[in-house]
N, C-alpha and C positions, 0 to 999 in steps of 0.2 A: 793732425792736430784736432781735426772735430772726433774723430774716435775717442783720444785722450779728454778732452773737456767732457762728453759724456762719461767716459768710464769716472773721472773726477766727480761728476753731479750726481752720477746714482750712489758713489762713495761716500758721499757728504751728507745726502739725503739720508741714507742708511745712518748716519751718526743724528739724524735728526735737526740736520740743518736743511730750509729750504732752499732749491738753489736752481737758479733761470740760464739758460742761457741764451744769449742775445747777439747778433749780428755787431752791431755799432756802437760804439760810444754814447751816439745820438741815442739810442732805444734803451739805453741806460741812464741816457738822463729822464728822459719820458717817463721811466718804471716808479721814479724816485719822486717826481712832482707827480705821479699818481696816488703814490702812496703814503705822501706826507699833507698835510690837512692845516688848513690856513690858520694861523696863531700857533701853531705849535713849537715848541721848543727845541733846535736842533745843532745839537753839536757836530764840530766837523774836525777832524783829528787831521794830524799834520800829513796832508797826502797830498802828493803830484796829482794822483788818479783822479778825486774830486777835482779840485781846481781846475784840470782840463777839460772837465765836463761842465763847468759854464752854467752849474745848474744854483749856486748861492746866488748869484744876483737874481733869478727867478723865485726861489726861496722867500727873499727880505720882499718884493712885490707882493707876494701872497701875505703877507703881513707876520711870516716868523719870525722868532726873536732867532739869529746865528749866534752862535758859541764857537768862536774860532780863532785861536789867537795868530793866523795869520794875520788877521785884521789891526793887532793890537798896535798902538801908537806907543806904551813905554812898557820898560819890566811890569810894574804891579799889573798892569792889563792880561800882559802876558796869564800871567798864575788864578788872577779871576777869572780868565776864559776858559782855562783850559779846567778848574774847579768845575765851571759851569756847564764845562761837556759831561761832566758823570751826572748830574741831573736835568739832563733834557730830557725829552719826549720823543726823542729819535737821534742816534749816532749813524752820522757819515763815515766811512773810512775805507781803507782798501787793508788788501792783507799781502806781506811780504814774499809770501810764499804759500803755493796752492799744491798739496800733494792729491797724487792719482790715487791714494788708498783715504782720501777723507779726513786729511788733517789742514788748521790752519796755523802759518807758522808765522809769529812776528816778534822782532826784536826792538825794543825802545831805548833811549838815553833818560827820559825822566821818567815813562810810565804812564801819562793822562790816556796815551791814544790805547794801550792796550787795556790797563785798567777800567775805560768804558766796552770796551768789546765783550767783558764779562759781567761787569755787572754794572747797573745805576739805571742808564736809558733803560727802558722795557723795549724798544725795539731796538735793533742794530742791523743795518744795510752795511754789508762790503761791496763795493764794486772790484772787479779783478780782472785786469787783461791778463790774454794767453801767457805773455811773456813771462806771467809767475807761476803758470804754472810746471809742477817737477816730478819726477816720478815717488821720492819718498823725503824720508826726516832728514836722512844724511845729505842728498842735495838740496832741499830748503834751508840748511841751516848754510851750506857752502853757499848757495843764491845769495843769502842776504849777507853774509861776511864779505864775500867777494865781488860781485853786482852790484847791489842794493845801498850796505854802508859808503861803500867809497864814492858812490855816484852824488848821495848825497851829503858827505864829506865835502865834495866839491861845490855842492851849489853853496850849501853852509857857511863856506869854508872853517871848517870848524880846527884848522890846526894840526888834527889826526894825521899820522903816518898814509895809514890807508888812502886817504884823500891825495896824496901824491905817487904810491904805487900803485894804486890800483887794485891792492890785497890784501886782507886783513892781519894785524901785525900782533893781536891780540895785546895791545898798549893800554897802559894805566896813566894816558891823556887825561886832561881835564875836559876838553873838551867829547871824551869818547862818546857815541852812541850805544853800543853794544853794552849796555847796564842790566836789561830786564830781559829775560824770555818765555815767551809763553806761548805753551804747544793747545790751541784748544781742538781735544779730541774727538767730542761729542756736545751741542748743541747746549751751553750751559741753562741749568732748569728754571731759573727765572728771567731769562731772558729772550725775546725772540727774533734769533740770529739769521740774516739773511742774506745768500751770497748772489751776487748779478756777473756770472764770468762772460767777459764779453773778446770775439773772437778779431780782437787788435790790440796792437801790443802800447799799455797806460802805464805809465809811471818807472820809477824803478822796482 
């Protein structure tokens, strides 16, 4: 696995994404209170990965404003928060799938979390345990169809097929996640995109 996470980071780096690799979780949350600066503005996109690293309530201490509608108490919060993540001053998130040749791969239901990945924030932190990462496009996209949706189908419960087999049914649910996909290949230009792949297995 450490040969694969290197051959992934010189991959990534080549597309002109910066990318760390880190032992713990813990040394991932470390990077991210290093790098983020008191008052600043910080969106957090809907991830397991984040929220296991314990690192927002450290965050709101240092006196950021969070953008996260985990947080949100009704619908309209929901949609103001998640507006508010493409103009922060820094996006939190992880990415569904990490290929060994330097792609990142994620699939959304409405689009906030990947829509900041490209553009709005000027910085953007992924965090990524081993577990996403795959060898190419055809198994990141099977990861997230088959692992990733259903898993969190489940916590969701969002109703999906998937969320009861365990496989993707390619369904025109209402509730479906699989709406948006977006392969980023290379480092978009006005953004600066930063990957932290950390060698324990985070999120779906």
């Amino acid at each position: 696995m450490k040969e694969r996470l290197v051959t992934a980071q010189k991959a990534l780096e080549n597309h002109g994404i910066r990318t760390r690799i880190v032992a713990t979780a813990a040394e991932a949350k470390q990077l991210i209170l290093e790098e983020i600066q008191p008052g600043q503005k910080v969106g957090v996109g809907g991830s397991r990965t984040i929220d296991s690293l314990g690192v927002v309530p450290e965050l709101e201490a240092k006196g950021c404003k969070i953008y996260w509608h985990w947080l949100a108490e009704t619908p309209d919060q929901v949609m103001e928060l998640r507006r508010g993540q493409l103009t922060s001053d820094v996006f939190l998130a992880s990415s569904n799938a990490v290929t060994e040749d330097g792609r990142l791969v994620n699939i959304d239901g409405v689009g906030n979390r990947v829509a900041a990945m490209v553009f709005g924030p000027p910085k953007v932190i992924l965090v990524c345990g081993q577990n996403k990462l795959v060898p190419d496009l055809e198994a990141a996209l099977d990861r997230i169809h088959n692992v990733a949706a259903p898993e969190n189908a489940r916590r969701l419960n969002t109703g999906t097929p998937c969320g009861v087999t365990g496989r993707c049914n390619d369904c025109d649910s209402p509730g479906r996640m699989c709406a948006v996909t977006v392969i980023i290949e290379r480092c978009p230009s006005k953004t600066d995109l930063e990957v932290i792949l950390v060698k324990e297995n985070l999120g779906y």
